[in-house]
Structures are given as structure tokens and as C-alpha cells.
C-alpha angles and dihedrals in degrees: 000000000000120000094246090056089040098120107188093187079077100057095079093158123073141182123187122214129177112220114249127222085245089062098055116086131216090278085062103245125095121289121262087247109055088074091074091053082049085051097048096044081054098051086048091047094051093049088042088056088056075055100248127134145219113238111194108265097065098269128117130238093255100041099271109143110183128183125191106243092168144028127176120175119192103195121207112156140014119253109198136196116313095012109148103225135195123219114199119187139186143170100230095181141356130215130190094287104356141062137177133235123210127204141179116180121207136191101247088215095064105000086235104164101237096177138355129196154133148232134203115225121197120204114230136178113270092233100033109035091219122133119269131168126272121272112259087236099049079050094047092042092049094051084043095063111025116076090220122022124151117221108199107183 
């Protein structure tokens, strides 16, 4: 995703988060790493406002178990302590067992993009960890809600 085919019209789901003192580096802006922990609160958050939740032990309340296989993180700009930050997340297409989510974060003040990225998601079976294909109705309720999402199936 490169910043001149970022289309924001297609984020419609957002989380805020305020950057911690624990967050921030010795420079003073917030650590490289951190963007992946605003990317995953945003990818909870966007599964929890479809009203499922997260048990324990990393599945979700109906049967979705979900492990990272990819991250990729484009910094442009520096967010600093305090900074009130918006996390906007999408599915931008689905596959057989996988899916991608797609972020840009954005400082709430100026709604400067600080970083964009994505992260590929596979689908396993909750008590064996292997790969299996996606629920019809986490794919109908995806296609449902984003404006453009590829199915390649």
C-alpha cells in the first residue's frame, strides 16, 4: 500500500490510542515497533465491533483462531508522547485460509499519516494449529462491511 493509492474512504473502522511513556525511545518519538501493537489493537478492536471476543487462550468467541504470518510497517512521519493517535483497519481481500489486513495510523490532532501497513492473518483450527479454510459467515460478514474486498478463492 503506497501512500498515493492510500484511499482513506475505505478505512471505515477505527481505534484510538494515546501514546505511553513506555512507548517513546530515547529520541523521544515512539519506537519502530510499537506500530505493530497499534496495528494489532486495531485488528481486536475491528473483530470486537462485529461483538466477538477474545478467550484466553487466543480464540475467538465464535471459533476464529487467527495467527499473524506476515507484518509490513511503511513509516512517514514520528508520533510522540502523549500524541492521540487513530488506527484505521480493513480487510482488503480473503483467500481460502488467509486475509490481509490493511492500516494507516494517523495523529487525531492533524490527521498527519504517520505509518501505513499490513498484516496477513491465516485461519487454523483452534486444536491443531493447522491451517483450514475461513468460515462462510467471517467471509459474508467481511464483504458485507468493507466497500472493496477481494475474495480469491
Amino acid at each position: 500500500m503506497t501512500e498515493n493509492k492510500l484511499k482513506k474512504e475505505l478505512f471505515k473502522h477505527s481505534a484510538e490510542v494515546r501514546v505511553r511513556t513506555w512507548e517513546v525511545d530515547w529520541q523521544g518519538v515512539v519506537h519502530n515497533s510499537n506500530y505493530l501493537r497499534y496495528m494489532e489493537i486495531g485488528r481486536l478492536e475491528y473483530r470486537r465491533s462485529y461483538g466477538y471476543d477474545l478467550s484466553p487462550d487466543g480464540t475467538f468467541n465464535d471459533g476464529l483462531k487467527v495467527f499473524v504470518v506476515h507484518n509490513s510497517v511503511d513509516y512517514r512521519s514520528v508520533a510522540v508522547l502523549d500524541d492521540v493517535l487513530n488506527v484505521y483497519t480493513r480487510i482488503s481481500w480473503i483467500k481460502n485460509s488467509s486475509f490481509c489486513f490493511e492500516h494507516y495510523i494517523e495523529r487525531a490532532k492533524t490527521n498527519e499519516i504517520l505509518a501505513t501497513g499490513k498484516g496477513i492473518i491465516v485461519n487454523v483450527n483452534p486444536s491443531t494449529n493447522i491451517p483450514e479454510a475461513l468460515p462462510e459467515k467471517f467471509v459474508k460478514e467481511v464483504t458485507d462491511f468493507e466497500t472493496e474486498c477481494e475474495v480469491i478463492r
